[in-house]
N, C-alpha and C positions, 0 to 999 in steps of 0.2 A: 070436797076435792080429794082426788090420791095424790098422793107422792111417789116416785118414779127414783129408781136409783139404777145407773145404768154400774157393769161389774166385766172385767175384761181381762186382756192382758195390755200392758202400756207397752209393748214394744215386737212388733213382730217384722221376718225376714219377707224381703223381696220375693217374690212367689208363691209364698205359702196365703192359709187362707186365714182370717179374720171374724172370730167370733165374739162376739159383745150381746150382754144378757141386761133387758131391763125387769127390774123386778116392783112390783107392784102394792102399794100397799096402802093403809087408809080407809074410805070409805068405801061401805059395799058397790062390789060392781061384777060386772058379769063381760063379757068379754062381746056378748048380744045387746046389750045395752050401747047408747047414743056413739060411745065412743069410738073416735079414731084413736088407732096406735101408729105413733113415727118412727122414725129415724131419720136424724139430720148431721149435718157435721158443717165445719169449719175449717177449711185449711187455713194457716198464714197469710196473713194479707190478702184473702178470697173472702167473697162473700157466704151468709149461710147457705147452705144447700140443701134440697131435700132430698132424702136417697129411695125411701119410699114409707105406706104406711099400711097398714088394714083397714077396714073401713066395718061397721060395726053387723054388714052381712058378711062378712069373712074373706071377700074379694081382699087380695092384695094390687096396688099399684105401684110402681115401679117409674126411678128416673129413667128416661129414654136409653140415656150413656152409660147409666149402670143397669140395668137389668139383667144383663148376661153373666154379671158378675155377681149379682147382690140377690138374697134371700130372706127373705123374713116368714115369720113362723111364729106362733102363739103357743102357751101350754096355758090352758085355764085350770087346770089342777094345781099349779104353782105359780099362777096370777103372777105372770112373764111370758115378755116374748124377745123372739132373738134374731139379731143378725147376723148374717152370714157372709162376708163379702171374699170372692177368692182370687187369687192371684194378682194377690197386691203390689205395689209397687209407692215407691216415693210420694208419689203425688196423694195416695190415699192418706199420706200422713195429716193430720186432723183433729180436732177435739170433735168427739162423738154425742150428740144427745138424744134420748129419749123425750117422748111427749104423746101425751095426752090428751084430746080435745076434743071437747065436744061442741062447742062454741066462742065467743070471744068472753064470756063471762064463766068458763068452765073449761079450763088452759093448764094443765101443769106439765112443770119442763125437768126434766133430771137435770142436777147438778154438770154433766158433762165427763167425758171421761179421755183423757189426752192419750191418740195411739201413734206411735212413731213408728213408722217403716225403714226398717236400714238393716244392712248387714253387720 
């Protein structure tokens, strides 16, 4: 299994944009191999959500409601990959997670990473 440690800033301004880096570590893997890459978040009192992921041919998918806003992107030279989400507002405030899957016996999830939108 790898382990997944997502890396951020915890606090950014209404409008500006939102970058969160998951970094990859552990067992050998190749970014072509089985694996999907995510990003999911949690706001308060909401349920988990998924924002989007890669899929292990490199197609990215995308939530319906965020795609115009949200980005993801891979660096396999620094086994990471990154989110992008812009013009944030309140509502994006959230704990962010990273994850990894290949199946239901080959699942790991970043610790999580708390982003608060406010001025």
């Amino acid at each position: 299994q790898v382990q997944l440690q997502e890396s951020g800033p915890d606090l950014v301004k209404p409008s500006h944009t939102l970058s969160l880096t998951c970094t990859i570590s552990g067992d050998s893997f190749t970014f072509t191999d089985d694996y999907h890459w995510a990003w999911l978040r949690q706001a308060p009192g909401k349920e988990l959500e998924w924002i989007g992921w890669i899929a292990p041919t490199g197609i990215i998918y995308y939530h319906p409601q965020l795609k115009i806003r949200a980005s993801i992107s891979r660096d396999a030279s620094k086994s990471l990959f990154i989110l992008t989400l812009t013009s944030v507002t309140p509502e994006d405030t959230a704990v962010y997670y990273c994850r990894g899957v290949v199946n239901a016996l080959t699942d790991s999830w970043g610790q999580g990473t708390q982003v608060t939108v406010s001025s």
